[in-house]
N, C-alpha and C positions, 0 to 999 in steps of 0.2 A: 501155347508158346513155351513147353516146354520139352525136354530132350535133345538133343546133337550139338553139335560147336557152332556158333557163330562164324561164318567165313570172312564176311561183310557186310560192315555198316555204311548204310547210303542215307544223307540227311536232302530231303524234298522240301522247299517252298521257302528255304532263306534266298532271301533278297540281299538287305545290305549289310547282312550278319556276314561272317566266313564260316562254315562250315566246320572248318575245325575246332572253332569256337564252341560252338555247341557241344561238337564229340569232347572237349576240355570237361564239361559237364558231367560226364555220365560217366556211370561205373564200372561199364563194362568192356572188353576189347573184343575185337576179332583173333580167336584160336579160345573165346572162354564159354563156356556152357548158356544154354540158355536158362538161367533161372530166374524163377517168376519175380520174387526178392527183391535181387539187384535190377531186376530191370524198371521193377516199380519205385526203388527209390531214385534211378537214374528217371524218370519221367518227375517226380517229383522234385531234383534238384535244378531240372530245365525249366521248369515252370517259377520253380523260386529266381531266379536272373531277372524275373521281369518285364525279358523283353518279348515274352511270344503270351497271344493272345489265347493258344490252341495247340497243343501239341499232343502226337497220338503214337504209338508203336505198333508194329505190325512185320508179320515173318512172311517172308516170302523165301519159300524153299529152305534156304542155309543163311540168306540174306536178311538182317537186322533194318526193316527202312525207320526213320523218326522223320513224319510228318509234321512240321510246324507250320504256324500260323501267326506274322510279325505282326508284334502291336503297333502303332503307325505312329510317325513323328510328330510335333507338334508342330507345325506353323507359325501359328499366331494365338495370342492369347487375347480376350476382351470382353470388359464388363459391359453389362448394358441395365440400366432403370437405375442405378445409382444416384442421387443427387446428395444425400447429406454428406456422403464420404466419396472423395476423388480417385481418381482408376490409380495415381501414382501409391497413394496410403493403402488400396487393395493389392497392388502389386506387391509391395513389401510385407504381405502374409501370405500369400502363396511361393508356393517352393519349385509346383511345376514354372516351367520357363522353354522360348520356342529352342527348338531340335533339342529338348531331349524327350526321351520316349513315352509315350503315354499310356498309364495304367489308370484302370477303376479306381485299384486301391489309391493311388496320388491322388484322384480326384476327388474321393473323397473325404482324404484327410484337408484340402485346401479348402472343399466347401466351411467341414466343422472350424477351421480356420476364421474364417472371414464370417462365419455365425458368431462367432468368440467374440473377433472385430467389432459387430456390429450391436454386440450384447453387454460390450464396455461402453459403450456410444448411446448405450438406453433405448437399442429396437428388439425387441424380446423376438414381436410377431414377424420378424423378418426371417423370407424364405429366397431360398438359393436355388438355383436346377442349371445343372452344367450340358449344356448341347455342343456336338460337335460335329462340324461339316466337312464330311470327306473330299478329300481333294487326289488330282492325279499321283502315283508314284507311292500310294500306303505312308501321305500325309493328310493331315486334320485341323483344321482351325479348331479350338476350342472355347467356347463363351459361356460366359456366367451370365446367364437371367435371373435377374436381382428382383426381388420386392421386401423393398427398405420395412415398408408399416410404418405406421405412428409410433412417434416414442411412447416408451413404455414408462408412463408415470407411476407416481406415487399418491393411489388414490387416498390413504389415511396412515395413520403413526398412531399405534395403540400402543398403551406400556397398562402392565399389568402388576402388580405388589406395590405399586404407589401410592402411599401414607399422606408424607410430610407435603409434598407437591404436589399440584395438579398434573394432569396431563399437560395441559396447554403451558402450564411453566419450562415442563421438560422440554417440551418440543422447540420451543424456544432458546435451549443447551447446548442441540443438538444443529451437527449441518446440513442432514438431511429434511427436505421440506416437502409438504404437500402441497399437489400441482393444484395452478390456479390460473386465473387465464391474465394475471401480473405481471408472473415470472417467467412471461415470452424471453426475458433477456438472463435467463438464470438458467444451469443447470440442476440447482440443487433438488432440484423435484424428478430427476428419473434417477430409477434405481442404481447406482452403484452397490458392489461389494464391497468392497473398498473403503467406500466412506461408510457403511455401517459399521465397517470394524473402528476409525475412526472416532466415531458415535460413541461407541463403547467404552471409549476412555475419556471423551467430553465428559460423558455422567459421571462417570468414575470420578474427576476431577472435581467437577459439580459438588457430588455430595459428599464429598473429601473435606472442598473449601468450607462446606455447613455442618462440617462435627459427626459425618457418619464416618466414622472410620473401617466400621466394617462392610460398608456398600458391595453388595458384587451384581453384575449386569449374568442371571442362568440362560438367560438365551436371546438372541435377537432371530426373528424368525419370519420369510420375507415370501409371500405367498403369491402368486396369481390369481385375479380374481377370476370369475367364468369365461367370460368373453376375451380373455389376456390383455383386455385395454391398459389395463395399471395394476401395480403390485400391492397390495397391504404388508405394513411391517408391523410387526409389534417385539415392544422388550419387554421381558419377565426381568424384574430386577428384586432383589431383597435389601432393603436398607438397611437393614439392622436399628441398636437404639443409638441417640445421640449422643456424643461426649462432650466436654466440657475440658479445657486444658488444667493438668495438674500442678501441682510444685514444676518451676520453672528452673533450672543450675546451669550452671555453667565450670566446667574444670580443665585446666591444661597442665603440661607439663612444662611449656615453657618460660622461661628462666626472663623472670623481672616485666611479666605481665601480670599484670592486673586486670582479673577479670570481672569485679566489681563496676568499675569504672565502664563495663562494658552494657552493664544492667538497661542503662537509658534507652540506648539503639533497639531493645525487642518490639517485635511486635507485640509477640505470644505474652500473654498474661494470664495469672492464676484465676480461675473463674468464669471465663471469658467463650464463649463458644471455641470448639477447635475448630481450627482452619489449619490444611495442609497447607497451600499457600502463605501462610505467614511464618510457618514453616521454615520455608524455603527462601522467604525473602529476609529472613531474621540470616538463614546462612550465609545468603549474597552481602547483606551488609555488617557478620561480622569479620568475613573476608577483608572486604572493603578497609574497615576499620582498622585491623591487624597488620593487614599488610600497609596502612598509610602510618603504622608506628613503627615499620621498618622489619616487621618479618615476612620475608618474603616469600615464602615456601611454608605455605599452613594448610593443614588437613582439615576440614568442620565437619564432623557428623553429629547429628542429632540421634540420641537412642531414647527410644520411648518406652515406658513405662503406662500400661494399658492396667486399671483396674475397672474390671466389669462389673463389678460390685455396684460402685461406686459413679461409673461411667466417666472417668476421669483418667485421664492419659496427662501423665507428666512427660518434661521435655529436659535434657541435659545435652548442651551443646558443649562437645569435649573437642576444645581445640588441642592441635597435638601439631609439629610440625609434619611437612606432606613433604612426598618425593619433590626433590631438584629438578625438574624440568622447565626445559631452553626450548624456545622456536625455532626450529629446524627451520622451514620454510612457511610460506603462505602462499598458495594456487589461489589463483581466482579466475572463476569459471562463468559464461553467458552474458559477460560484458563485448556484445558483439560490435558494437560503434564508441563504445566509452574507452578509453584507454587506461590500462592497467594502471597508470602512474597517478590518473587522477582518484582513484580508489586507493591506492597502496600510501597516499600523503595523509588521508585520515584518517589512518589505523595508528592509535597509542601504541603499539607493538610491533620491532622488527627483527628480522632474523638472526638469531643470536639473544634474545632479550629472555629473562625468565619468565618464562609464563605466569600470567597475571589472568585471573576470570574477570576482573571488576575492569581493567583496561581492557579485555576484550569486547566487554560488555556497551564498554563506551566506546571503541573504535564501530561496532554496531548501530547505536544509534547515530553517530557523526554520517556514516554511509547512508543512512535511511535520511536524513537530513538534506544529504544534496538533493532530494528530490526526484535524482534522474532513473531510480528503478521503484517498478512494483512493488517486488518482494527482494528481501537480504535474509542470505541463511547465514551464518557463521558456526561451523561445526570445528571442535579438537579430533584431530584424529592423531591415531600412532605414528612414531618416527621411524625411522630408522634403528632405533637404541632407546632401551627401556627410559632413557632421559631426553629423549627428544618427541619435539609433538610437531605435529602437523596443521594448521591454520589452514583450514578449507573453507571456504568465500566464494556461494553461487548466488548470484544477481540473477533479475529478469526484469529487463530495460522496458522501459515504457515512453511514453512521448515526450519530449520536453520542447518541443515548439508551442507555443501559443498564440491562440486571437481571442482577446477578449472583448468584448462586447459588454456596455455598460451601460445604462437607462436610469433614468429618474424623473420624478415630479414636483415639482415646486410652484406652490400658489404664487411665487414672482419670476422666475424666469423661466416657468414650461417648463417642457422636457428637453432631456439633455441626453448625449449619449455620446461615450468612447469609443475609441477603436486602437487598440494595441496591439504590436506584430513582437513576438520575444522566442529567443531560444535561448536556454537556460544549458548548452551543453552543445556548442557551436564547435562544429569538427570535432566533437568526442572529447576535448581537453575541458571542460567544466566552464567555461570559457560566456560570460553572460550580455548579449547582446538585443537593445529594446530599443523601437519604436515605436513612439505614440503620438496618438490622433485626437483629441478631444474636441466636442464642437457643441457646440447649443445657443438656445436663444440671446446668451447671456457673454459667453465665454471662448475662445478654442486655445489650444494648447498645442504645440508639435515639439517632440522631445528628443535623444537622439542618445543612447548611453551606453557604455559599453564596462565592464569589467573582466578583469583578467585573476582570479582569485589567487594563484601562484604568482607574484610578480620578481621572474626572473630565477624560478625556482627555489624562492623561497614564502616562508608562509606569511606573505603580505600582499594582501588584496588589494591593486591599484584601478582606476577606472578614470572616466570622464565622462561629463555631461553636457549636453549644448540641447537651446532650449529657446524659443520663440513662445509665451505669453501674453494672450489679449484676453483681457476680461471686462463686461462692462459688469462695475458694480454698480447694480438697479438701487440695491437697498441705502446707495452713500453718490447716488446722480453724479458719479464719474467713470472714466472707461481708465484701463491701466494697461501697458505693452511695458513688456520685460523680456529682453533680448540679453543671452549671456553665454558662459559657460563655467566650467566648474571641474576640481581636478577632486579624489580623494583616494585616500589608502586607509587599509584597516586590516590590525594585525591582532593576535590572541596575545593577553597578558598573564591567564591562568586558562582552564580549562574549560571555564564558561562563565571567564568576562571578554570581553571586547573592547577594544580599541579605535575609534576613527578619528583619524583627521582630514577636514576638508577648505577649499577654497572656493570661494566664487565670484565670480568677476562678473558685473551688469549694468544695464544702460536702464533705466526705469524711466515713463514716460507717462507723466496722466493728462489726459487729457478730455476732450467732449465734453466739461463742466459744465451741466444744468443752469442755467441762468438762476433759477430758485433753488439752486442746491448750497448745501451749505457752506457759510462765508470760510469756517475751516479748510473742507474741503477748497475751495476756491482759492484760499490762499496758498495752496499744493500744487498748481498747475504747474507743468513744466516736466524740465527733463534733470535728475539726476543720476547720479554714477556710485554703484557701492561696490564696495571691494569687503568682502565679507571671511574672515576665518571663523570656524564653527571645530566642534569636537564632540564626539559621543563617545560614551562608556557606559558597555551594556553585562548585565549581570545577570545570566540567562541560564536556569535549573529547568525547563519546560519538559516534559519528558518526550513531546515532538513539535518541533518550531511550526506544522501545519497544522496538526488540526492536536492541541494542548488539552488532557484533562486533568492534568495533575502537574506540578510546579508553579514557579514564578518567577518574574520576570521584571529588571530595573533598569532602565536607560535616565541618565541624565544627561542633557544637551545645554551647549553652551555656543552663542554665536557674539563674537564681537564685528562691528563696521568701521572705517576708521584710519585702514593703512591705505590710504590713498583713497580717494573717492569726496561725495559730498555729503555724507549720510555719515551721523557717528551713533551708535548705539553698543549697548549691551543685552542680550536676549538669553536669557534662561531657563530651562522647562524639564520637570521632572517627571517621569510617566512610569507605573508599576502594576502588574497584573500578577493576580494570585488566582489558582485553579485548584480546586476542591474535589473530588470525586463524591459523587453522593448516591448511594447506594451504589450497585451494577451499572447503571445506564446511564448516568445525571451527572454533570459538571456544575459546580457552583463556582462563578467567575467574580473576583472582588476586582476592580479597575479605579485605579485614581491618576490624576491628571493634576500638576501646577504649575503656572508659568507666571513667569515676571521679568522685564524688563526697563530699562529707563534708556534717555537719548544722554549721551556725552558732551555737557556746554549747550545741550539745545533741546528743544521739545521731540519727543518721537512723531514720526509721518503718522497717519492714519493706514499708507498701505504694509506697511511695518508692522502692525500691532496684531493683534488676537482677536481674531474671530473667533467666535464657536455656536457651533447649528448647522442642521444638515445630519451628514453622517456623525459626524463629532459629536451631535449633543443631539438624538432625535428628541421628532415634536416639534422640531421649531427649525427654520429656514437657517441658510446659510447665512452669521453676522446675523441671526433673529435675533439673539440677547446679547447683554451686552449696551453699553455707552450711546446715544441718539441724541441730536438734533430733530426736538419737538416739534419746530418749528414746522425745516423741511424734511422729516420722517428720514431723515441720512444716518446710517451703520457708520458709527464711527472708531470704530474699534478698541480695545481695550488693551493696557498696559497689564494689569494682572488679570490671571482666572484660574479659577479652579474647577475640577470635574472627578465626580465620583460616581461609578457604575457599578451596579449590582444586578447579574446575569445569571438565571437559570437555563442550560441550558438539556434536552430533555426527547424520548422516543417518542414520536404521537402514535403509538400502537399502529403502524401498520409494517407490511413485511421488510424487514432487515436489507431487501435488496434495494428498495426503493433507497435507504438512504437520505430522508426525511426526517428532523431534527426539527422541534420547537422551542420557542425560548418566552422567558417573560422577563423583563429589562424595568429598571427604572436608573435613572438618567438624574444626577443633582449637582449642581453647581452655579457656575455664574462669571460672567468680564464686566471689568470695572477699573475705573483708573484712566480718563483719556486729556492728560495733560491740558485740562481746561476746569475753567470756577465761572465756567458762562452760565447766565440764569435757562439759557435756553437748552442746553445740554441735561438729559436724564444720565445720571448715574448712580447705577445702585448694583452694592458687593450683596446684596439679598441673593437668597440661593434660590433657583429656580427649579422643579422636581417636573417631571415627564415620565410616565409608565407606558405598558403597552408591550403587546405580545408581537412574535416574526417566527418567521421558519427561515430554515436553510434545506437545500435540495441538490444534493451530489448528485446531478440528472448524468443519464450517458451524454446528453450532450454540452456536461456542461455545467459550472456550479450558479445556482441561484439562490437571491438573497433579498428575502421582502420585511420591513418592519411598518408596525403603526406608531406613529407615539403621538399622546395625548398627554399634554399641558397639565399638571393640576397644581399648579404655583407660578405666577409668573407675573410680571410686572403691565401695567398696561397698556408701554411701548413697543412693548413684544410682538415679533411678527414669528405666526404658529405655521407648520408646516407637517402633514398628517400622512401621506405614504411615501417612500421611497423603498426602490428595488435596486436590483444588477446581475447582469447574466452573462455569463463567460461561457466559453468552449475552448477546447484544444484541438490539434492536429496534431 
């Protein structure tokens, strides 16, 4: 094909191409030479367009023809054998799509596509094979036959230069797990990439918080075993030696601080193992500190002073004033049914406000506090202007309706069991709305409450209660019905004290009196009417209102009777929880309880007074200690008592997903005081002690909650009472 002019070019076998399209293609015209050259990069530029399957050149006389052969359109696209991953999530990693043209090469970049897919998803051995079914007109269905495989576990975690730890401690660090046949409800046992880089800085932090400061992770290295059933990982890591913190300072430049005064607030101490971590939280809280003495704008950095000699790293935290920046704005993202306003009321910071880390930090926990998301990120990012920052706030909402389900056991009224219906975030405005059902051998309860935490767009939490109670008290041979309702509001007076005040309004009715029950009792029968004002103030540092390992916490309660009704009393009751962290894993819970009350002009009721037993004081029955009628074995309640608890609570060594916590409890106090000097009446302010271990178990369906408690001090009026449980679930 080479020698004479080109006369004419004739293109054969385009169909739905135009013809001239093609010749757009190519290099050469009619009146140009035939050279071998141009004519092969013209065939080479018609094949790169992608849309012909076969294209060939050929001379016929003075005539140029170009034979093509059109790659065929697509039709239809469809996966088949899929089940962990749905056709809509493989759609969105492929690129081919119907009528447009179909090549090998697309095809097979959409296979290694959806291998990717499926290999972030932990199926290593999953294979792909694309068929496709010719149809009339040079179109093509094309389908993915899919073989998903077993996910690809993680059959072991080896680390390698590990001194100070075991393996089994690290692995324990880290958030990658070994598969187990457990962690059906867990991902963390198939290989990600992702989470071993992750991992990488777990350790890192790890052995940071224990003084190696020179830790480095040389390699994470993540292998296949023969059969590609599961992966083996192993980390090479070098600890380095241990430190110990040096000479501690503190320096600034600013003007009429004293930063002796600040000495107290460290963590870090000379001698003391290093910990990065304390580090960091000595920063947060000289922050904290500085700025609550009115500087608002302060820089902290820590510079360290490392002698390897010695193994001691000194710390100088040089406060310095820090750039002026103002919040620009606050995005808040993945609140898809919550409504911005009710996220944006409890953030300490608004737009315009100087940025504050320690007010961020609490607008942080206050979000994580309503309960109504999984996760809260709160990131700073850049403004607009080297002085403005950005407040970005991404939530991910979780369920906040509830049915709780409640059971127990008691050697005098059986079993017993609740039923409550709540939604803690009713139409997305924070909005807290319950009904409950309580029933048993003994009691039932139906309640009806509803709170509005904004009331009227400001920060005063208004609510009401209405409420139907029948109980037969077994232990005091009378039955009690309390029909009412109840108004309250409760507002913040600091940052984390609380305010309520409430009303309530009731018709109390005892009745069924035992023929042999007690003459006290007995002379109770009937129907009164209390009209109740009550008030709390709660003084609350916990560092999370659900599940608290560290703070504490003081409510005192006050109830007067009296403005209107038949009932006059005063009721008062002081209740405080301190939370300990101990080691890594362990909360040490200190609990104390005291109440006291007396009647106005007249004796207090017996259904007025103090019970305690049951949940309140296990080991012993509900009204088990406390004031009796020896006589006829009648709970007569008690004018004072006190209660003090001391709680460990603690990992039982199994996998972290489970979510299984044990505890070991001892229970002391006592009720005493029941406005009688009858010879027949027991009363005794002796303290009563109860130990005994329980578990808790954040089940997927659901929290449950078992303890034992055994007696080991207790008077001989005493009614003992050995297991009780409770079991909730959500929707």
């Amino acid at each position: 094909m080479q020698g004479g002019l080109i006369e004419e070019i004739r293109i054969d076998g385009a169909q739905r191409i135009d013809p001239q399209t093609v010749r757009s293609y190519m290099l050469v015209d009619p009146g140009d030479q035939f050279d071998p050259l141009r004519l092969d990069e013209s065939l080479k530029a018609i094949f790169d367009t992608g849309l012909f399957a076969d294209v060939t050149l050929r001379r016929e006389r003075n005539t140029l023809v170009v034979e093509v052969v059109e790659n065929p359109i697509i039709n239809r696209i469809a996966f088949e054998g899929n089940d962990a991953i749905d056709d809509d999530q493989l759609e969105g990693e492929v690129e081919l799509r119907p009528r447009i043209v179909y090549t090998r090469t697309r095809v097979q970049n959409d296979v290694q596509r959806l291998l990717d897919l499926y290999r972030r998803n932990g199926r290593f051995a999953a294979r792909i094979d694309p068929k496709i079914i010719e149809l009339p007109q040079n179109r093509v269905d094309l389908v993915f036959e899919i073989n998903e495989g077993e996910v690809t576990g993680i059959k072991s975690v080896n680390f390698i230069g590990n001194r100070a730890f075991s393996d089994s401690s690290l692995r324990g660090e880290i958030s990658t797990s070994e598969s187990a046949w457990y962690r059906f409800l867990s991902t963390d046992d198939t290989y990600d990439p992702d989470r071993l880089n992750f991992d990488r800085e777990l350790l890192r932090r790890f052995y940071l918080s224990e003084g190696y400061a020179d830790f480095r992770v040389l390699s994470v290295v993540a292998e296949l075993d023969d059969d590609r059933s599961g992966f083996i990982v192993t980390f090479t890591v070098d600890e380095g030696p241990q430190y110990e913190f040096g000479e501690v300072d503190l320096t600034t430049t600013l003007r009429d601080l004293d930063v002796e005064q600040l000495r107290g607030d460290l963590e870090a101490e000379p001698g003391e193992t290093y910990d990065a971590t304390a580090v960091e939280a000595d920063v947060d809280t000289l922050t904290d500190v500085v700025g609550n003495l009115g500087y608002a704008f302060v820089d902290i950095r820590p510079r360290t002073r490392r002698d390897r000699e010695n193994l001691t790293i000194g710390i100088t935290y040089d406060i310095q004033e820090g750039p002026k920046v103002f919040v620009e704005r606050i995005d808040i993202e993945g609140n898809n049914r919550t409504l911005d306003s009710v996220i944006r009321r409890e953030f300490r910071l608004v737009e315009g406000d100087a940025f504050n880390a320690s007010k961020l930090r609490r607008s942080r926990q206050r979000i994580e506090n309503l309960g109504f998301f999984r996760g809260v990120n709160v990131q700073q990012e850049p403004g607009s202007a080297p002085d403005r920052s950005v407040v970005k706030v991404e939530v991910e909402e979780q369920s906040t309706g509830e049915i709780t389900l409640g059971a127990g056991i008691s050697t005098s009224a059986g079993p017993l069991g609740n039923v409550q219906l709540r939604e803690r975030n009713l139409l997305g405005r924070g909005q807290d709305l319950r009904l409950g059902f309580t029933l048993s051998g003994s009691s039932s309860q139906l309640d009806l409450s509803f709170t509005e935490p904004y009331f009227l767009d400001r920060p005063i939490a208004a609510g009401f209660d209405l409420f139907r109670v029948t109980r037969e008290f077994e232990e005091s041979d009378f039955d009690q019905e309390r029909i009412g309702f109840g108004l309250r509001g409760g507002y913040d007076l600091t940052e984390h004290t609380r305010h309520v005040v409430r009303y309530r309004l009731e018709r109390q009715e005892i009745s069924d009196v035992d023929d042999d029950a007690s003459v006290l009792i007995r002379s109770e029968e009937g129907n009164t009417i209390r009209s109740i004002v009550g008030q709390d103030l709660t003084w609350d540092r916990r560092d999370n209102r659900f599940d608290p390992r560290e703070g504490f916490r003081v409510r005192l309660s006050n109830e007067v009777a009296g403005l209107g009704g038949d009932v006059r009393f005063l009721r008062n009751t002081l209740e405080s929880d301190y939370f300990i962290p101990v080691l890594e894993s362990m909360t040490l819970r200190f609990g104390g309880e005291f109440g006291y009350m007396f009647g106005i002009g007249e004796d207090t009721r017996i259904a007025d007074r103090f019970f305690i037993g049951g949940e309140n004081f296990r080991g012993f029955e509900p009204g088990g200690l406390g004031p009796r009628d020896v006589d006829s074995d009648d709970a007569l309640g008690g004018n004072t008592y006190y209660k003090g608890t001391v709680e460990l609570s603690f990992p039982l060594g199994l996998p972290e997903e489970f979510e299984i916590r044990g505890r070991l409890f001892t229970d002391i106090g006592a009720s005493f005081d029941a406005d009688s000097d009858e010879d027949f009446v027991e009363n005794s302010a002796a303290p009563r002690v109860s130990v005994g271990p329980g578990l808790s178990w954040r089940s997927p369906f659901g929290p449950l909650r078992l303890d034992l408690g055994f007696p080991i001090v207790k008077e001989d009026f005493d009614e003992e009472q050995l297991l009780s449980f409770s079991f909730g679930t959500q929707f």
